[in-house]
C-alpha positions as semicolon CSV with decimal commas, in nm:
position;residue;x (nm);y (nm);z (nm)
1;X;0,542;-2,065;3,189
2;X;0,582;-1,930;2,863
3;X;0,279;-1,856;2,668
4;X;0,225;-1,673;2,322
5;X;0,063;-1,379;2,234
6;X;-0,347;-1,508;2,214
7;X;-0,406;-1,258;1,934
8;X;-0,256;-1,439;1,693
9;X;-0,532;-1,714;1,702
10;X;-0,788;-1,441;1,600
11;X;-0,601;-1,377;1,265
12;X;-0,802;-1,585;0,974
13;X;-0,660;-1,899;0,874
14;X;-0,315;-1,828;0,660
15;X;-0,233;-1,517;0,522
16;X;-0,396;-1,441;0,188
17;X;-0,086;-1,450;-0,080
18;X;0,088;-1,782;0,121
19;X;-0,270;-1,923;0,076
20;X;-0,241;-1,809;-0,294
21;X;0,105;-1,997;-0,343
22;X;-0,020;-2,289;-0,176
23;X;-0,315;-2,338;-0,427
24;X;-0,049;-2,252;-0,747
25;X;0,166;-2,477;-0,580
26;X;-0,065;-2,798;-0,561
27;X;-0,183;-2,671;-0,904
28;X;0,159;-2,706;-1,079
29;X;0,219;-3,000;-0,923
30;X;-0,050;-3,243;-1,115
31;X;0,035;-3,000;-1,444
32;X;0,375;-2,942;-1,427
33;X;0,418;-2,861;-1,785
34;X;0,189;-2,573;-1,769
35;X;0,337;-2,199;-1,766
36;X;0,158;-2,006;-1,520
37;X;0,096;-1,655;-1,574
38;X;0,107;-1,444;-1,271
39;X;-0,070;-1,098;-1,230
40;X;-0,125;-1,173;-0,885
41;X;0,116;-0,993;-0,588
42;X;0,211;-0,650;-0,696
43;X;0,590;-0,694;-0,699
44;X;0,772;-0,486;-0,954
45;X;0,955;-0,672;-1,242
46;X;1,161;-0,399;-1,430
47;X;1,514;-0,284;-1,388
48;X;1,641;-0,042;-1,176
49;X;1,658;0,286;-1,344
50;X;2,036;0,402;-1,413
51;X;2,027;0,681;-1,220
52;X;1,925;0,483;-0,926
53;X;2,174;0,259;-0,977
54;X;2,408;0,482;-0,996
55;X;2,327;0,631;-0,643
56;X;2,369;0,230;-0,480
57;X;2,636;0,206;-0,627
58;X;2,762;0,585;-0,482
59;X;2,674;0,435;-0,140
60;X;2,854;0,098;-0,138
61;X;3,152;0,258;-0,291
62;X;3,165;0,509;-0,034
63;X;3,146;0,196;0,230
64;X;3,462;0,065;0,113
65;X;3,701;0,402;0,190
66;X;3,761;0,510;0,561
67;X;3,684;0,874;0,461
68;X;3,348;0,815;0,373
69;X;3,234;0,510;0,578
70;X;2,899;0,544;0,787
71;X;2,802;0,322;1,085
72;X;2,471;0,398;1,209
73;X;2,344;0,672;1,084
74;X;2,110;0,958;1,145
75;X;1,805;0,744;1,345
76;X;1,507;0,953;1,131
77;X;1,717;0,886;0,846
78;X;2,005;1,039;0,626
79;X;1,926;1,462;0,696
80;X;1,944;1,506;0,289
81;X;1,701;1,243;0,190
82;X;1,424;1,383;0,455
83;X;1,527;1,739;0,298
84;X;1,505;1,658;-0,049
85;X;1,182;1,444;0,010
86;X;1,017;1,784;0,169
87;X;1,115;1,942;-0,121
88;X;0,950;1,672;-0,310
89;X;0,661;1,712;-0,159
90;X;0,663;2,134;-0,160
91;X;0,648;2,075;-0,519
92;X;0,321;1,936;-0,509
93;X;0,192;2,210;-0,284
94;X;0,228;2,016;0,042
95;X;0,462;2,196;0,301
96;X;0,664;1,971;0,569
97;X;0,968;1,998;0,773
98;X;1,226;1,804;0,695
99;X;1,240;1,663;1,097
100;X;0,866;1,505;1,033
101;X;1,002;1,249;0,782
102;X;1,121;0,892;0,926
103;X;1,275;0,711;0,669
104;X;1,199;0,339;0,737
105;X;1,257;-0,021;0,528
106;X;0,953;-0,009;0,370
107;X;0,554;0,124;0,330
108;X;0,422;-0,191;0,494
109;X;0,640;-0,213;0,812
110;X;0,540;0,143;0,870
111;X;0,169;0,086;0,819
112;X;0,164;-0,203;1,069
113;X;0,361;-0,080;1,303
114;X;0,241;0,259;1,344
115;X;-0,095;0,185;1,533
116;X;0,181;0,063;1,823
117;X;0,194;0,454;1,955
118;X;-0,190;0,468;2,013
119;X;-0,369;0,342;2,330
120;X;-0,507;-0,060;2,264
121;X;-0,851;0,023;2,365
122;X;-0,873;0,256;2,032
123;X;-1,165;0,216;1,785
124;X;-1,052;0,167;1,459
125;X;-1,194;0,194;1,134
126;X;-1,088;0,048;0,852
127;X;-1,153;0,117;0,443
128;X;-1,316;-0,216;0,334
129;X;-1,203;-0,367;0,149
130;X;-0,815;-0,294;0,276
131;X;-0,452;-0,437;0,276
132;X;-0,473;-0,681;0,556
133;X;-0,183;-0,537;0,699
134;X;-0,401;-0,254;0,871
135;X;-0,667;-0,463;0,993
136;X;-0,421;-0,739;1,100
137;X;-0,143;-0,526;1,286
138;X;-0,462;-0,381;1,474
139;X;-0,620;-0,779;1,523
140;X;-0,281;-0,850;1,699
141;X;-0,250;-0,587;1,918
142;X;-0,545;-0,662;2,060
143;X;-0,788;-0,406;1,923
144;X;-1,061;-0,663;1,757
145;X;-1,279;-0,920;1,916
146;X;-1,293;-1,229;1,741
147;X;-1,317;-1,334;1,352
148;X;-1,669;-1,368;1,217
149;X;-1,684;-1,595;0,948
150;X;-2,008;-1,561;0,818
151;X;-1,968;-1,181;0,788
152;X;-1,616;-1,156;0,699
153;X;-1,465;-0,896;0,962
154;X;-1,396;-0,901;1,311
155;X;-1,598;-0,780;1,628
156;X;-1,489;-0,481;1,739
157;X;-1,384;-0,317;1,402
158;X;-1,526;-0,042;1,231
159;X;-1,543;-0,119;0,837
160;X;-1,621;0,091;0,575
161;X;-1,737;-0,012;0,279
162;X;-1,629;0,038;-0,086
163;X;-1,825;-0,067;-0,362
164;X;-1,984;0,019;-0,730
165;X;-2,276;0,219;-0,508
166;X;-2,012;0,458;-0,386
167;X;-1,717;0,437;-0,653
168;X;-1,549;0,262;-0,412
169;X;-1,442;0,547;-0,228
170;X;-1,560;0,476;0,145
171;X;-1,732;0,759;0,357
172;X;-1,679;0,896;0,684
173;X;-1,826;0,682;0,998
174;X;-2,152;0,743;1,152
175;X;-2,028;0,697;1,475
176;X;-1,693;0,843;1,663
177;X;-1,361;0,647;1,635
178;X;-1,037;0,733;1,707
179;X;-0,772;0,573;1,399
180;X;-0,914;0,569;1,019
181;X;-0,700;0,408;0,761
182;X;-0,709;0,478;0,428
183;X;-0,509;0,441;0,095
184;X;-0,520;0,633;-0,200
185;X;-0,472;0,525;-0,539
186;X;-0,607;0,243;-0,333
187;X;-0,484;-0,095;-0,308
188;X;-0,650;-0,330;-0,374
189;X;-0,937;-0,148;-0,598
190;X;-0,752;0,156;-0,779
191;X;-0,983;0,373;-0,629
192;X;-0,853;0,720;-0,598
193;X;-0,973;0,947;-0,349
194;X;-1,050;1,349;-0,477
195;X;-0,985;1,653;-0,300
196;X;-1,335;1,681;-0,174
197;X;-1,356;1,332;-0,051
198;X;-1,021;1,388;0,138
199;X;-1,175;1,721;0,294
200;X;-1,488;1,517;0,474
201;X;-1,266;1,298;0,638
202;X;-1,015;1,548;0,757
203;X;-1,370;1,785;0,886
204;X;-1,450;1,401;1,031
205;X;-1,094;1,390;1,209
206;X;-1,085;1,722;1,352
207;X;-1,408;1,683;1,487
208;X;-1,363;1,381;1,668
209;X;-1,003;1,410;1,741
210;X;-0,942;1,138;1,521
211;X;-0,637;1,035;1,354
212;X;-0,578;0,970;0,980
213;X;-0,340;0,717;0,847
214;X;-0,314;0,777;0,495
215;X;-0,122;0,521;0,281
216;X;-0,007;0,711;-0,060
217;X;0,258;0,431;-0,157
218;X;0,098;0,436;-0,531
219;X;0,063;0,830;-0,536
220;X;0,334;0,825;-0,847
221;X;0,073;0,687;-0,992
222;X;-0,144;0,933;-1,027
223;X;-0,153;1,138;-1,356
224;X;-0,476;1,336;-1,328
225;X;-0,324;1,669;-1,181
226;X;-0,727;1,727;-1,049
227;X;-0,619;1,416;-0,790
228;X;-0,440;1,478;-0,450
229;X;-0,157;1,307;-0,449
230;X;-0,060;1,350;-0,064
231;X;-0,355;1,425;0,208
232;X;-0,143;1,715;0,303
233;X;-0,218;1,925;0,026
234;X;-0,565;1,931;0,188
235;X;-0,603;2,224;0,495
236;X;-0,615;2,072;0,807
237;X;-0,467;1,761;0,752
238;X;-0,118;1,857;1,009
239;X;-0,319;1,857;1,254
240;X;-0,515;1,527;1,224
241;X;-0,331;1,299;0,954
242;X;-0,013;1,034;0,940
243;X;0,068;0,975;0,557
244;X;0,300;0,658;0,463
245;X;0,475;0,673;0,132
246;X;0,694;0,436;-0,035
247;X;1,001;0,395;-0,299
248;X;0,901;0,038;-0,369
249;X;0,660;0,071;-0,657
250;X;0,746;0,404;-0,833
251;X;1,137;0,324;-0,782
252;X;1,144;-0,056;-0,813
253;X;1,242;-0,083;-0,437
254;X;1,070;-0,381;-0,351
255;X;1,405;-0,582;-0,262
256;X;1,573;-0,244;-0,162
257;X;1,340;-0,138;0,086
258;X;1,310;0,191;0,172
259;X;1,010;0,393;0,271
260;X;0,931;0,705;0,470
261;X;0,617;0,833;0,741
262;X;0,507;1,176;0,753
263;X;0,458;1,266;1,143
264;X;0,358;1,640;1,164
265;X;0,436;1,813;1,487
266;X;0,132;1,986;1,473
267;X;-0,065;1,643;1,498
268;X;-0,364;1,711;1,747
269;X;-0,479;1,365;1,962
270;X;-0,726;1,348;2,263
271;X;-0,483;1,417;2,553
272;X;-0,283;1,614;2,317
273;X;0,017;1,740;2,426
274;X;0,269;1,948;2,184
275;X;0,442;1,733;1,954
276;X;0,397;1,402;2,168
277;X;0,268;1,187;1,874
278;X;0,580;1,288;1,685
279;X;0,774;1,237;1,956
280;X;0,612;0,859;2,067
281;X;0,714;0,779;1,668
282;X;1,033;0,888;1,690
283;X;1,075;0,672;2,037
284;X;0,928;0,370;1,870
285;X;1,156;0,377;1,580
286;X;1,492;0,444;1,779
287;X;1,389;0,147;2,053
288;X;1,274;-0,072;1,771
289;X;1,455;0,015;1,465
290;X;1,823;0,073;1,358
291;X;1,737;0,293;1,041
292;X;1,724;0,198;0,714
293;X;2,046;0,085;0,517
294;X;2,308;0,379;0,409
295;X;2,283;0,166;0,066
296;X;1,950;0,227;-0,005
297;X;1,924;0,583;0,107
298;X;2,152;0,682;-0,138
299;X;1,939;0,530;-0,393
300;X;1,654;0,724;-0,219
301;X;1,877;1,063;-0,284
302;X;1,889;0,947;-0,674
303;X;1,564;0,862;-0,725
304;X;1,464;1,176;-0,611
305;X;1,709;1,381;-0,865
306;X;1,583;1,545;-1,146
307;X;1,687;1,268;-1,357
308;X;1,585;1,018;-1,104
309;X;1,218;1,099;-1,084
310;X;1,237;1,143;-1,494
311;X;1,374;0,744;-1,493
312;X;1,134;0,665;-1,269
313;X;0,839;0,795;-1,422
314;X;0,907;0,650;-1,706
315;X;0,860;0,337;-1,505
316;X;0,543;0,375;-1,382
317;X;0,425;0,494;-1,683
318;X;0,521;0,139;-1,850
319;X;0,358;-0,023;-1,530
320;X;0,014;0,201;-1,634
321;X;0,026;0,084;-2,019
322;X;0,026;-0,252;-1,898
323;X;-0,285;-0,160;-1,693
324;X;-0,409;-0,026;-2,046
325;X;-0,381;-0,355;-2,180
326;X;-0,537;-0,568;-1,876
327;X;-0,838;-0,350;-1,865
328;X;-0,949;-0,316;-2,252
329;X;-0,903;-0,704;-2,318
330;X;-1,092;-0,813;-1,988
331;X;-1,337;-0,509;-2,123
332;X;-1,367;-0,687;-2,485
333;X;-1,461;-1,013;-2,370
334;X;-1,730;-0,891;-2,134
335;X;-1,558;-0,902;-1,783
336;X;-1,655;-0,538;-1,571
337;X;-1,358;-0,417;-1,457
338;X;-1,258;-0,081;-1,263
339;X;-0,918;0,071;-1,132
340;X;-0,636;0,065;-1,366
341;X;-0,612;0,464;-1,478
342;X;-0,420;0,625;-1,145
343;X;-0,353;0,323;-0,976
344;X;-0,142;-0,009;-1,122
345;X;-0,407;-0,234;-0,968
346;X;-0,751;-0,313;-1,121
347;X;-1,052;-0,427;-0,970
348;X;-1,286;-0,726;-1,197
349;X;-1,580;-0,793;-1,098
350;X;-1,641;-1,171;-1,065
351;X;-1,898;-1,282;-1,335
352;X;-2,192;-1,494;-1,319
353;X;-2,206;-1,436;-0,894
354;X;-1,860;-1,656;-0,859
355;X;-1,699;-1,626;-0,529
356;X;-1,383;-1,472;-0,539
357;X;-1,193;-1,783;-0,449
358;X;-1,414;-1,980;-0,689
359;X;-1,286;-1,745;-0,989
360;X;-0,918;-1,730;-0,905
361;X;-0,944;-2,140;-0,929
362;X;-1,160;-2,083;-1,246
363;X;-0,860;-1,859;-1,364
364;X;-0,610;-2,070;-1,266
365;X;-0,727;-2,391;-1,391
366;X;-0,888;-2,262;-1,687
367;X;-0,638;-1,978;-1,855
368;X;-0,389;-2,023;-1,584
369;X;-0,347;-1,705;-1,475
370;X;-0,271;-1,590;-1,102
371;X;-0,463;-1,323;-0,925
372;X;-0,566;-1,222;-0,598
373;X;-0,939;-1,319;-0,480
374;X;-1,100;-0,983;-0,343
375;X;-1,273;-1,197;-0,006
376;X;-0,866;-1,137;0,093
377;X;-0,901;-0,778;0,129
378;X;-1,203;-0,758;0,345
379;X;-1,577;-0,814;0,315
380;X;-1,643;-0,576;0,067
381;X;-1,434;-0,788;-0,186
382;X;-1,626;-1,057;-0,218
383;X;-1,777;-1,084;-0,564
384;X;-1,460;-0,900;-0,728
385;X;-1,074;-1,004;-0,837
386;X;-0,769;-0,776;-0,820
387;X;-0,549;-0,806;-1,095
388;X;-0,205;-0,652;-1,072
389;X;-0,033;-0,453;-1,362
390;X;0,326;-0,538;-1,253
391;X;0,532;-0,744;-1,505
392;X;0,695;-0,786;-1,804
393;X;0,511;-0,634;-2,083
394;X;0,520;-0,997;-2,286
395;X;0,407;-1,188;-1,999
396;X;0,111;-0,942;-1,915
397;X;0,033;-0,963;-2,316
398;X;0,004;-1,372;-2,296
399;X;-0,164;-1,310;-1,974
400;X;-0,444;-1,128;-2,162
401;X;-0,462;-1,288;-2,477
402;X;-0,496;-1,695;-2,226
403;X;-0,804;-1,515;-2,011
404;X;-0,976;-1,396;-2,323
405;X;-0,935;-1,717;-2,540
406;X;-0,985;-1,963;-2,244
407;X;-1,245;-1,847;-2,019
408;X;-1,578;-1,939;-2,034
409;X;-1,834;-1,700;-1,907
């Protein structure tokens, strides 16, 4: 007899954006008139750049001639993107071969697939509050006891907490484990992690044989040139780090998909053996995974042309003035609010001790506006709100201008 996977049952009751739609949902039912304003799920709103467009278009062209039509293709992904992407990242003093890039469909596929090559009995630790794709991913593979709902996490799980007392950047754990995820700028907070910060946890990894999994998807974000934008351009990290990066939010690849993982060879594990951890991720990928589509990988090449990343960074930069404009008029009418500078994501505290679900519904109902309840994210985001920077610069300039005449605090 048939029976499903029992981990499943552990996960907390609906994912936290279907639960989101389900409340808007319900809400624009009984006022149907009402335009809703939605800052909520970070999903990019702005054309494609030319450039990029120009490269899809390059690949479906080349599709339709015999001379130039591709199949499957190279199963770590087309040899010229990985090569140009190690160039990409040479240029920000971070040196990779081109063979420890795996293109992929995406940043979050990546991130919840890649705890699959570790042993199930692993201790994991987790930045709190976090994507729930990390925690989850680990929940179902068996890693976590069960769902506490009085604290918020699950048995099992090491959390980490990020908060006002520490910037929100977490710390190392007290106590040995063996996977650490962490993103930087982060999401859901904006938090971005500084050289220094990066350093303990790779002097933590090495001396525990620990292994990093870094999630830089937002690192085009960054425009402080004192930040790290990739935890290799801190020594050590080849030989204890995994880094997951992303053409979704920089590029406007959200419906594209296409992402990439960094796998040194030099990765060091328990019961290491030379280049095994590469070599379980490349095994993983080719038994599970087809590659990513020819089509998109030539808007990969583009984007990372000269005039590609010039387009592009143009983009983010319009994503980051919205930011501007979330965080000064939720600043002027007496909200707290952090993130927003290196990171399109910002991080309000909830005023007068409101839940987090209790404010989105305040928010909702009251200037209806759409964000994402912090509780989501872990237990360290109760108490806050994340707001997301994505959209249209007219709708994020209603957005504002409905939570500061129509919220009472």
């Amino acid at each position: 007899m048939a029976r499903i996977n029992s981990n499943y049952r552990k996960l907390t009751a609906g994912y936290l954006f279907p639960e989101i739609e389900r409340r808007v949902e319900a809400f624009q039912k009984r006022n149907p008139s009402v335009k809703i304003h939605r800052l909520g799920i970070g999903n990019t709103t702005e054309p494609l750049t030319p450039t990029v467009i120009e490269g899809l278009r390059d690949g479906v062209e080349r599709l339709a001639a015999v001379e130039t039509y591709t199949g499957y293709g190279d199963e770590q992904g087309q040899e010229e993107l990985r090569i140009k992407l190690a160039r990409y990242y040479s240029s920000r003093g971070a040196n990779l071969e081109p063979d420890e890039f795996f293109i992929s469909d995406g940043a979050k596929p990546d991130a919840g697939n890649i705890q699959s090559i570790f042993s199930t009995d692993s201790l994991v630790a987790f930045q709190d509050p976090a994507y729930p794709v990390y925690v989850d991913s680990n929940v179902i593979a068996g890693r976590s006891g069960s769902y506490d709902p009085g604290q918020g996490h699950y048995s099992g799980f090491i959390y980490m907490p990020c908060s006002e007392r520490n910037d929100f950047i977490p710390e190392p754990p007290v106590e040995a484990v063996d996977l650490i995820y962490l993103c930087s700028p982060n999401n859901p907070t904006g938090a971005v992690v500084n050289h220094q910060q990066l350093q303990n946890f790779i002097d933590y990894a090495q001396k525990h044989r620990a292994v990093l999994i870094f999630d830089a998807a937002y690192a085009e974000f960054i425009t402080d040139p004192d930040l790290p934008r990739s935890i290799f351009e801190i020594e050590g990290a080849r030989e204890c780090a995994i880094e997951i990066g992303s053409f979704s939010k920089f590029a406007g690849f959200t419906g594209v998909r296409l992402g990439w993982t960094i796998v040194p060879k030099t990765l060091i594990i328990e019961d290491y053996k030379p280049e095994e951890v590469h070599r379980c991720w490349l095994r993983r990928q080719t038994t599970f995974f087809n590659g990513a589509s020819n089509i998109a990988q030539h808007g990969g090449l583009a984007v990372l042309s000269t005039e590609g990343l010039q387009e592009c960074r143009k983009l983010t930069g319009y994503y980051m003035e919205n930011a501007r404009i979330i965080k000064e008029g939720l600043q002027g009418c007496g909200l707290t609010v952090y993130g927003g500078e290196n990171a399109p994501y910002l991080w309000v505290k909830t005023p007068g001790n409101l839940s987090s679900w209790e404010f989105f519904d305040k928010l909702l109902y009251e200037a209806h506006v759409v964000g994402t309840p912090g509780s989501g994210f872990g237990p360290s985001g109760e108490g806050y709100f994340r707001l997301s920077a994505f959209g249209h610069r007219p709708d994020i300039e209603e957005a504002v201008e409905s939570i500061v005449n129509r919220i009472l605090l």
